[in-house]
N, C-alpha and C positions, 0 to 999 in steps of 0.2 A: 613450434607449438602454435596450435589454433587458437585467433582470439579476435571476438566479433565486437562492433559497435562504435558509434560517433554519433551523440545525438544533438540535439538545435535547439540554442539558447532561444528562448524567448521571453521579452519583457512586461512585464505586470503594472503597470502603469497606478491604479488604485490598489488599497487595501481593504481591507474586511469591514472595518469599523467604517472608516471613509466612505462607503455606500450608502449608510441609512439602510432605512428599513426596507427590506425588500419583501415583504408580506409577512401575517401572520398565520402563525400556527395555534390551534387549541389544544392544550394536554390531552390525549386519546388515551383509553387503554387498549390492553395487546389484541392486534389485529384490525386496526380501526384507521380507514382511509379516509386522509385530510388536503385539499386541493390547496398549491401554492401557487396564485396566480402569476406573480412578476416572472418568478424563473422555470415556469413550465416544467415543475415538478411535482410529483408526490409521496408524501411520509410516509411510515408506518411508525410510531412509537411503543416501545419496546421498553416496561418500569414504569416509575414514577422520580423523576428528577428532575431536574432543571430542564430539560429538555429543547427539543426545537425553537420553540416560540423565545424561547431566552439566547438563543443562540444568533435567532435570525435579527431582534432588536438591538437598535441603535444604542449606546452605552454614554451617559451622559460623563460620564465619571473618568473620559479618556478624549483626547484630543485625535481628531481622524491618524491612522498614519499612510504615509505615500512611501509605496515602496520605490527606490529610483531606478530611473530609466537605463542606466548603465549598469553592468555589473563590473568590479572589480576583480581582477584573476587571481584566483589563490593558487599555491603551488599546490601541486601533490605530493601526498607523502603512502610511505607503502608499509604495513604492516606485518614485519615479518613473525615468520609462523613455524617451526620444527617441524618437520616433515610433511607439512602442507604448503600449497601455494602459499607466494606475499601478496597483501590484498590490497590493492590501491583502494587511498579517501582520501577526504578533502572532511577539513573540521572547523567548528565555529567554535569557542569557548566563550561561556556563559553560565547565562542562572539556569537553577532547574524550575521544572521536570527540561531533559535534553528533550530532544527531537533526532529519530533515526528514520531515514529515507529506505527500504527495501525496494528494490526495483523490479520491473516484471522481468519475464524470460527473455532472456539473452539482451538486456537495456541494459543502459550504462548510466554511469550518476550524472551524464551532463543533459537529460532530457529536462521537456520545458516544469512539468512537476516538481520534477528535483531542485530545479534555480529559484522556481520561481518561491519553495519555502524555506529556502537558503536566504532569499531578501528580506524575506517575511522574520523570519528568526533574528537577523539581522536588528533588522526595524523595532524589533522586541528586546533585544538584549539575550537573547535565550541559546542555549548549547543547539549545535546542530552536525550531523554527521550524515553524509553520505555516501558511498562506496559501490565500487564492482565488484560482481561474481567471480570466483574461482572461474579462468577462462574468457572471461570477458574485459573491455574495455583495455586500460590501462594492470591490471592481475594479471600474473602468474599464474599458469594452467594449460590445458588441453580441453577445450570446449567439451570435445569428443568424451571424454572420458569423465566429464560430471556429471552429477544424478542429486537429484532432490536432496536427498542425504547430505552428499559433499556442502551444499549451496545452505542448509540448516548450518551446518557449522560455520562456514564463513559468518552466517547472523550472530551465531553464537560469540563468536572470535569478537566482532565490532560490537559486543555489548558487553564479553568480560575484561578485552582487553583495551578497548579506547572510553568507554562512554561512563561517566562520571554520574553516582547518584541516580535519580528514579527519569524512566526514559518511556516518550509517548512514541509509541512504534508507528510507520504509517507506510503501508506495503500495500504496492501495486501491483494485480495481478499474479503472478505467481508469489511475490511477495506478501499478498493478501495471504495466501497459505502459510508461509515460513512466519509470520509474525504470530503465527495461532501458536506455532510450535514453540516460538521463541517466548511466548508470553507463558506456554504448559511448563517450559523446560526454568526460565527466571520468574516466576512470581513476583520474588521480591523488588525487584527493579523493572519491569516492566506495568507500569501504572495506570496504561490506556491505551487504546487500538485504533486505528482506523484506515478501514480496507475503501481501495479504490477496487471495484470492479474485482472484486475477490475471487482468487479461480483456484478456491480448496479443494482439492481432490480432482482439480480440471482434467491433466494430464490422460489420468486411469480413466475419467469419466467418460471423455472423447473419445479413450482408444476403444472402452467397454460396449459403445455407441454405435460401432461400425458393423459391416455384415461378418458371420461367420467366416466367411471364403478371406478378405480383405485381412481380418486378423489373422489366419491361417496364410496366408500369404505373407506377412509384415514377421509372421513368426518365423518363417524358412528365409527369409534373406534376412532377417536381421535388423534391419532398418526401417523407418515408419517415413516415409516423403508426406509431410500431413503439409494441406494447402492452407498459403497464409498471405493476405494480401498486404502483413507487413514484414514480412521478407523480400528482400532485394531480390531475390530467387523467383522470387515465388512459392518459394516449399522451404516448410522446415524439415530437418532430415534426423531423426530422434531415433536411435537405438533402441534396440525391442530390451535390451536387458536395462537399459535405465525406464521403461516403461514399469518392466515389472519390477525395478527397486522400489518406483515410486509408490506401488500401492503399499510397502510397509508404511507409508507417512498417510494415509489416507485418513480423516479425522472425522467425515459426515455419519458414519457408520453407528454412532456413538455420544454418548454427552459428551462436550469437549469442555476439559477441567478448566477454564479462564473466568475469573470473577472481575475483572477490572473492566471500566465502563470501555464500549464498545462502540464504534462508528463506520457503518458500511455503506459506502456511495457506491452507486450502481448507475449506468445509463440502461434506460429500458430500449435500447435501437444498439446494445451489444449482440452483436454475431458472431463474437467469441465464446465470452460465459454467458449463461442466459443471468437475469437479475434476479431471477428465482432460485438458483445459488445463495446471493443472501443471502434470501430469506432462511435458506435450511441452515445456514450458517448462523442465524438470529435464534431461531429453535433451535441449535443443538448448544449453543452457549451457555454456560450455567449463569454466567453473571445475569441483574435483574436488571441492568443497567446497559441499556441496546438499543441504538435508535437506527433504522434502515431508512435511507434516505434515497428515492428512486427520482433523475432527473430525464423525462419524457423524452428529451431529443436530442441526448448524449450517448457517443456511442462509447466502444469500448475503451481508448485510450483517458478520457472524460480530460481534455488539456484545452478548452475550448476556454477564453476568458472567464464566462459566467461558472464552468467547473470549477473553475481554479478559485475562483473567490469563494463559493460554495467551501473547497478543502481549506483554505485558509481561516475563515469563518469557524470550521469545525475545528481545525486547530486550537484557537485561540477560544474558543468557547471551553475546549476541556481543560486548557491551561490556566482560567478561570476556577474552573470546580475543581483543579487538584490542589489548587495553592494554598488552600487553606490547612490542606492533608502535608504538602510539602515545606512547607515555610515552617 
């Protein structure tokens, strides 16, 4: 069996609080551009809540925290499944709302987003779970033979069957997609969102994108070689029939049923998804509770230290506004 990925610890020296103030924000309403000068970004605020400007200020009422320099190895454990792949993860036990890591296309749970809010959680006392794909990493699987579909349920699997109480989903990239589905499919337990570089409905998007002849072509061999400069290859090599599973999961088409507050970080220098994705992902949301956060000279991966504090930061600001809901 096929199964892809090994990715690179890297360490987070400060934490969220520990930075001070890194500029402010003023409450906008929807559609309204606000410049943040320190980290070379800009909002868009989506509601009326606590919002950015609460998010990005220093908190008197908490001592800085440092996340540390080492990470300690946890074992892994595998999730066995009847008649589906077992699904490696790695878990933190703790308070709620948990924290569940989705990861993008064909990533594994050891990249630097995933440790670095595995420290974070740590640092906080807070549940956290992270896992591989059906096919990938350390899972059980045939690369080849998964589709969107399959990879929704492994989400599903690591929120009914490992993840305790109400859980803040934070999915990357293709995982941006599966956490909409995972948030339509759990209501109840799914509390809050927050998409890195969200690539909802990316797949069909890209391939719907290309010339007539290309798709007529990818349809008689079967296989799509779409170029990718982070492939070892150089090409990722996608089956035309998991292309066309994936537009059963396609969700822009449509209001998408998710009322729970929402957070989508986007680098506007992605050459993957464009960041104008959110956006459509911010309009077609129901919830009134949505802030799009675009950082000028991040690109698609967004694992760059200033990203990473930026998603820690948003972490822990929603973990604020649910507590009150949670406790």
């Amino acid at each position: 069996m096929r199964k892809l990925g090994s990715g690179r610890c890297a360490c987070l020296c400060r934490s969220a609080r520990g930075a001070g103030a890194v500029g402010k924000m003023a409450r906008v309403g929807l559609g309204a551009w606000v410049p943040c000068c320190r980290l070379g970004r800009m909002a868009v605020s989506f509601g009326f809540h606590r919002g950015l400007s609460t998010l990005l200020a220093p908190k008197a009422e908490r001592a800085p925290r440092w996340l540390p320099a080492c990470r300690q190895k946890t074992s892994i454990s595998f999730l066995s499944r009847p008649d589906l792949p077992n699904l490696a993860y790695k878990r933190l036990k703790g308070k709620s709302p948990g924290i569940i890591f989705i990861p993008g296309y064909i990533s594994n749970m050891n990249g630097t987003k995933a440790l670095a809010i595995e420290e974070f959680c740590k640092s906080l006392g807070h549940a956290y779970i992270r896992f591989d794909y059906s096919g990938v990493g350390n899972s059980d699987g045939n690369l080849e033979e998964c589709t969107v579909g399959k990879w929704r349920k492994d989400v599903l699997s690591i929120i009914d069957d490992l993840a305790e109480g109400p859980q803040i989903l934070v999915g990357s990239s293709l995982g941006g997609w599966l956490m909409l589905h995972a948030a339509i499919a759990r209501p109840q337990k799914v509390v809050a969102l927050i998409g890195i570089a969200a690539a909802v409905d990316g797949l069909v998007t890209q391939f719907n994108q290309l010339p007539v002849e290309a798709k007529k072509e990818i349809e008689m061999k079967g296989v799509w070689s779409m170029a990718s400069k982070y492939s070892e290859e150089g090409v990722y090599r996608i089956q035309y029939s998991v292309i066309k599973e994936a537009e059963h999961h396609c969700l822009l088409h449509s209001p998408i049923p998710v009322n729970c507050p929402v957070r989508l970080l986007h680098g506007m220098k992605d050459d993957i998804v464009p960041w104008h994705t959110s956006m459509q992902v911010a309009a077609r949301v129901v919830s009134t509770d949505v802030d799009v956060i675009l950082r000028k000279n991040s690109d698609h991966r967004m694992k760059e230290k200033a990203d990473i504090q930026l998603l820690v930061y948003t972490i822990d600001d929603l973990i604020d506004k649910l507590s009150t809901v949670v406790n």
